[in-house]
C-alpha positions in Angstrom: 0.0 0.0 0.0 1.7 3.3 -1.0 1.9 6.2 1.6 0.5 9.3 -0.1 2.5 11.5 2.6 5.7 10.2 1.7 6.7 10.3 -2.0 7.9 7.8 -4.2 11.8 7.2 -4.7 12.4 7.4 -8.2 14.1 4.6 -9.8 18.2 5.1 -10.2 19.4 6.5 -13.3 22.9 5.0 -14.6 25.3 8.8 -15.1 28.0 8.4 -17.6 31.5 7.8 -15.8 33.2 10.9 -15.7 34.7 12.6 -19.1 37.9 12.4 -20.5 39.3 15.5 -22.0 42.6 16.7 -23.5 44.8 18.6 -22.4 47.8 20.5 -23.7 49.7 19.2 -20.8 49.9 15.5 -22.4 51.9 16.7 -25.3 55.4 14.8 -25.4 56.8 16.9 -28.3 56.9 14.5 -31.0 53.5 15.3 -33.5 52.9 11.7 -34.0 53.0 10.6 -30.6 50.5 13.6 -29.7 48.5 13.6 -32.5 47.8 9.2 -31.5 47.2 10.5 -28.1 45.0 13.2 -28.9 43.0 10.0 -30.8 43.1 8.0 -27.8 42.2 10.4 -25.2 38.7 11.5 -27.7 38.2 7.7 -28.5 38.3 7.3 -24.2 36.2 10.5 -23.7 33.1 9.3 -26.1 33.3 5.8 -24.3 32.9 7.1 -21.5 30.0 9.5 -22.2 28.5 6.0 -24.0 25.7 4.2 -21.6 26.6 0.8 -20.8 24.4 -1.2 -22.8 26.1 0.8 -26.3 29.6 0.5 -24.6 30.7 -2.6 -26.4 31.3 -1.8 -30.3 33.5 1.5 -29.1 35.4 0.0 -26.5 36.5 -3.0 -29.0 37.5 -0.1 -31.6 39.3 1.6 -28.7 41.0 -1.6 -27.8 42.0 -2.3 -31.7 43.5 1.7 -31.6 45.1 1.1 -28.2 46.7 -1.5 -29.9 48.3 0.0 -32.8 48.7 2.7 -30.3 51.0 1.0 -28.6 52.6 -1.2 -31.4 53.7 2.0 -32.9 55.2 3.5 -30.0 56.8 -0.1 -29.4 58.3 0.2 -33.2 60.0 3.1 -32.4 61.6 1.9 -29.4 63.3 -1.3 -31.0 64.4 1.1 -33.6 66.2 3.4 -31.7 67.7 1.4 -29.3 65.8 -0.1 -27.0 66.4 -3.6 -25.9 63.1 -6.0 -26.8 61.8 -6.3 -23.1 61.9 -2.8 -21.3 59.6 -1.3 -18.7 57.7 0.6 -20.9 57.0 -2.1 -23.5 56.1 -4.4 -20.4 53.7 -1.9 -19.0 51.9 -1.5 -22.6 51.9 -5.0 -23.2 50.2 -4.8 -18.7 47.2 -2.3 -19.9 46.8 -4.5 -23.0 46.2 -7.7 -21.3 43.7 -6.2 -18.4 41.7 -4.4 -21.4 41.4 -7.4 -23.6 40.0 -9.5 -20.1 37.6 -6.2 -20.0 35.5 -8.1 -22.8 34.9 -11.5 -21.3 33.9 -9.7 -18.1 31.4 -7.7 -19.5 30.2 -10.5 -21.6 29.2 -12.2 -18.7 26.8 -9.3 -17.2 29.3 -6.8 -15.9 28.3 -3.6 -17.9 30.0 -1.3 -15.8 33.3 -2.7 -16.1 33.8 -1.1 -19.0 33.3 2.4 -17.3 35.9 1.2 -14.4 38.8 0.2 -17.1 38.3 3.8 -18.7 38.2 5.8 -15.5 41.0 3.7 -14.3 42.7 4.4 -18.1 41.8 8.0 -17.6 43.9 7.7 -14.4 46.8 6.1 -15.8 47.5 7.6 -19.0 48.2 11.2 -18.1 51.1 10.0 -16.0 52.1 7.5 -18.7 52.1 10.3 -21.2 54.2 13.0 -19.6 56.2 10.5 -18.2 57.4 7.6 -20.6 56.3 8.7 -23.3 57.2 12.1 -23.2 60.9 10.6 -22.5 60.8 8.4 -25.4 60.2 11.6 -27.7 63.2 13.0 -26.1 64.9 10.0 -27.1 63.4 9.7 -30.7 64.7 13.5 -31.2 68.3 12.6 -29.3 68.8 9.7 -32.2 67.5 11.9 -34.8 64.1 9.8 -35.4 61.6 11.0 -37.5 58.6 9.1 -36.2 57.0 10.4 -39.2 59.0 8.4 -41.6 59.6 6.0 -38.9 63.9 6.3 -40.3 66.6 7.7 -38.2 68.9 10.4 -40.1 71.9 8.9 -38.8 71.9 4.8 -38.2 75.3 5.6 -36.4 73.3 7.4 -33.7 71.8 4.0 -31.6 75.1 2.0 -32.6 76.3 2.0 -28.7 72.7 2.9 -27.3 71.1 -0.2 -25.3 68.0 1.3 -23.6 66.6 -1.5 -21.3 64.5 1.3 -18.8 61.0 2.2 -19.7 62.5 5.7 -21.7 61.1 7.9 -19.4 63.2 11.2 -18.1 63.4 9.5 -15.1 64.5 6.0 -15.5 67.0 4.9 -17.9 
């Protein structure tokens, strides 16, 4: 029997996640490297604004980018000097794994975990950006790599380089 005198709780409505935005902040000085994370930061921004239940077809295009996203970046590392297991390769290959398990997950009912790997994607990246990336660009302009062309001007360059760190300005 309903109460006249006390009203109604209306039902819950599921809010987007929070929004991802750019900022100028992010950029590692290399236009390639900004201009795939300016992608990836939009691509993360209109996932999260997406309901659950529509979540799915974007966040498998958002893995396949974050992919080549991270192949690329990956590429460039080998080819200037990087050994073939380093931190920041490892810690791609880390945020790869857990977003690919993301799909099973909310295969079996768990709609919001989509909305919980972006936030916690959100949370990551900006540090990832302005920290290992933005010391790989340093060392793709060091060796003369234009990640444009993906060459290096002078092969010479990496001959005695052995980067085994995760490129950042802070580690080796």
């Amino acid at each position: 029997m309903n109460n006249l005198s006390t009203p109604m709780s209306e039902p819950a409505i599921a809010t987007p996640a929070l929004a991802y935005r750019w900022s100028d902040a992010l950029l590692t000085g290399d236009a390639r490297m900004d201009d795939t994370h300016h992608e990836f930061a939009q691509q993360l921004d209109t996932l999260l604004a997406t309901p659950p239940a529509d979540q799915m077809p974007l966040y498998q295009a958002f893995v396949a980018h974050t992919v080549a996203h991270f192949a690329q970046e990956d590429r460039w590392m080998l080819a200037t000097g990087f050994t073939a297991s380093n931190c920041h390769t490892d810690q791609h290959n880390m945020i790869l794994e857990t977003m690919q398990a993301v799909v099973q997950h909310y295969q079996k009912g768990e709609t919001d975990i989509i909305n919980r790997m972006g936030e916690a994607l959100a949370e990551w990246f900006g540090q990832h950006a302005i920290g290992m990336d933005a010391g790989l660009a340093q060392h793709l302009k060091s060796v003369g790599f234009d990640s444009a062309t993906e060459t290096l001007a002078d092969p010479a360059a990496i001959r005695n380089v052995s980067v085994s760190g995760c490129g950042s300005i802070s580690c080796s």
